[in-house]
C-alpha positions as CSV (number, residue, x, y, z in Angstrom):
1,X,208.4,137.1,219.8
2,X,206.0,134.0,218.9
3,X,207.5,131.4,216.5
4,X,204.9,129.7,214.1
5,X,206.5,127.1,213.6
6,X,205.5,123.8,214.6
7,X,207.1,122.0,217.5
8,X,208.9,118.9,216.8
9,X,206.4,115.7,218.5
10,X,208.7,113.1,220.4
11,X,207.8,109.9,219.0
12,X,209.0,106.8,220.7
13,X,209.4,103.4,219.0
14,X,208.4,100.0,220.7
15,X,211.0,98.2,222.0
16,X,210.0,95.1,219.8
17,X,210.7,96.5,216.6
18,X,214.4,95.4,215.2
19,X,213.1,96.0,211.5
20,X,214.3,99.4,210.4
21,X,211.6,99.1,208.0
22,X,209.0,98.2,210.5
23,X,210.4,101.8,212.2
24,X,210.1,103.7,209.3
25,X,206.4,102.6,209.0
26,X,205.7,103.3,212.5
27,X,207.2,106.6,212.7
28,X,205.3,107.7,209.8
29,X,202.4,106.6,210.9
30,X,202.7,108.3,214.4
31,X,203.8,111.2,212.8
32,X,201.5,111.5,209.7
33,X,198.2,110.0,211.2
34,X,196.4,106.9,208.8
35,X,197.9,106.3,205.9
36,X,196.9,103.9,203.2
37,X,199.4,101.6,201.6
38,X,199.5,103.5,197.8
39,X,200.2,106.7,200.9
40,X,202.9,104.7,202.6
41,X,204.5,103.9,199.3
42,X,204.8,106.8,198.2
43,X,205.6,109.2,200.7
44,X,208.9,106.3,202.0
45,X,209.6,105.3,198.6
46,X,209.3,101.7,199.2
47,X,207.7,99.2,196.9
48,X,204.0,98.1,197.8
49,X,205.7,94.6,197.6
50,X,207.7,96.0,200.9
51,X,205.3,97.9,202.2
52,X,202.2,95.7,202.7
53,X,204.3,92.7,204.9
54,X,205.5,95.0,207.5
55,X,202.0,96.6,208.0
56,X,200.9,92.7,208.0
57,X,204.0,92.0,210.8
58,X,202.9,95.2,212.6
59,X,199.3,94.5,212.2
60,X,200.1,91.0,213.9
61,X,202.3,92.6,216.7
62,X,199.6,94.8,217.7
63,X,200.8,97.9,216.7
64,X,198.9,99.3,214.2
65,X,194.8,97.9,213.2
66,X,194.0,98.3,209.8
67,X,190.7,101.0,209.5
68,X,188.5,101.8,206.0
69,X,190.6,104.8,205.4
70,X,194.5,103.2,206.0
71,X,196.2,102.0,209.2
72,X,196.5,104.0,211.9
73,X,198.5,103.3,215.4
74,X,196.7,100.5,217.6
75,X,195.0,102.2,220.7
């Protein structure tokens, strides 16, 4: 019998991340697809005010690249 139910993705997290903020944004992200930060703020329950510097420290790590519609994973 087929299940519809989605699969669960394995995500993995890089290596550099010690934040469990920084985490939680990245696993969204790689979960969810873009997200802007009103989206991220929302959805994690985090301020904007804690939201926007870990996108700026994984913006500056290389992990995510800010796009007109959110921030998306770094390709």
């Amino acid at each position: 019998m087929a299940s519809n139910q989605a699969q669960p993705t394995a995500v993995s997290v890089p290596d550099d991340l010690e934040s469990p903020r920084s985490k939680l944004v990245y696993l969204y992200v790689s979960i969810h697809g873009p997200a802007t930060t009103t989206e991220l703020s929302t959805n994690l329950e985090l301020t904007t005010g804690t939201v926007l510097p870990v996108l700026r420290s994984l913006l500056d790590q290389g992990h995510l690249e800010k796009t007109s519609s959110g921030y998306r994973l770094a390709r």
